[in-house]
C-alpha angles and dihedrals in degrees: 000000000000086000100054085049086051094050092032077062100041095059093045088053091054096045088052089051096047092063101042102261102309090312109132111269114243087230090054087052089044092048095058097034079056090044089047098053097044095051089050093047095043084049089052084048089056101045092050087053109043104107108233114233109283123208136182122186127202121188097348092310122101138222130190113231123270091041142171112266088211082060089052090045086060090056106037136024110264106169091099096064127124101232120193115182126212099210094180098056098024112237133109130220117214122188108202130211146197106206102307101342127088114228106169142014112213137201111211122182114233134355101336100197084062095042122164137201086275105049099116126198098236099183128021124195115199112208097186116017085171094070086063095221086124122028120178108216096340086318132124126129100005135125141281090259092049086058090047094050097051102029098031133241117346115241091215115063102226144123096216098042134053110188120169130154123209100186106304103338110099124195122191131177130179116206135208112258093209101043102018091220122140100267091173137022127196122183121174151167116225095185069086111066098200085057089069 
């Protein structure tokens, strides 16, 4: 028993030793200097890439992207698309139309003519935003600074394009060089390969 006491002191004494008697080891300050800096940069690292909530309205309801076409073909009239079907990789595109102008290009998972409650429009491409038949968070035809200030700043410098990714959620706007006004609006999902 007088043995165990001797060694059990022993240890203590080392330990004591080892750290500089009580005083905090470098590597434990290190370590959570090191822990410190990586949970703040992995929290940066989630706040750039959280996608915003993304709305597009279309005639006064609104859909968070990606959605569900059955749900847009609720709100507009979509008999009138040109559907082409990618049977290979499995996604439609479907140009449609109002009358005889085209106001949007869809990608559709899947076969869109059999379409089921889960057949999602993965990327959506907006021809006129001016005609207001579309609007993305209150958006259609404004300027540059209109999609800084709601989307936040642009990874390309430009004054004709807006380009920012949110995970994998990409949106992209041209804009007019005379009037500097959105003249196209892409907005897609790249967790869906056929959207690229």
């Amino acid at each position: 028993m007088k043995i165990i006491k001797i060694v059990c002191s022993l240890a203590v004494f080392c330990c004591l030793c080892m750290t500089g008697c009580g005083k905090g080891s470098e590597n434990t300050t290190d370590a959570a200097i090191e822990k410190d800096t990586t949970e703040n940069i992995t929290s940066i690292n989630k706040t750039e890439t959280s996608a915003p909530n993304i709305e597009i309205s279309v005639s006064g309801k609104t859909l968070s992207f990606p959605f569900k076409y059955e749900d847009l073909e609720k709100m507009i009239d979509l008999s009138d698309c040109q559907n082409v079907y990618f049977e290979e990789s499995d996604f439609t595109v479907c140009t449609v139309y109002n009358g005889m102008n085209r106001i949007c290009t869809l990608f559709v998972t899947g076969d869109v003519s059999e379409h089921t409650s889960e057949t999602l429009v993965t990327r959506i491409a907006i021809d006129e935003p001016e005609k207001g038949i579309f609007t993305l968070n209150g958006l259609k035809n404004d300027t540059l600074e209109d999609f800084k200030s709601e989307f936040g700043e642009s990874e390309i410098e430009s004054d004709s394009l807006y380009d920012h990714t949110w995970g994998n959620i990409i949106l992209s706007v041209m804009f007019d060089h005379e009037t500097g006004e959105a003249s196209s609006i892409v907005l897609l999902d790249t967790d869906y390969p056929h959207s690229l």
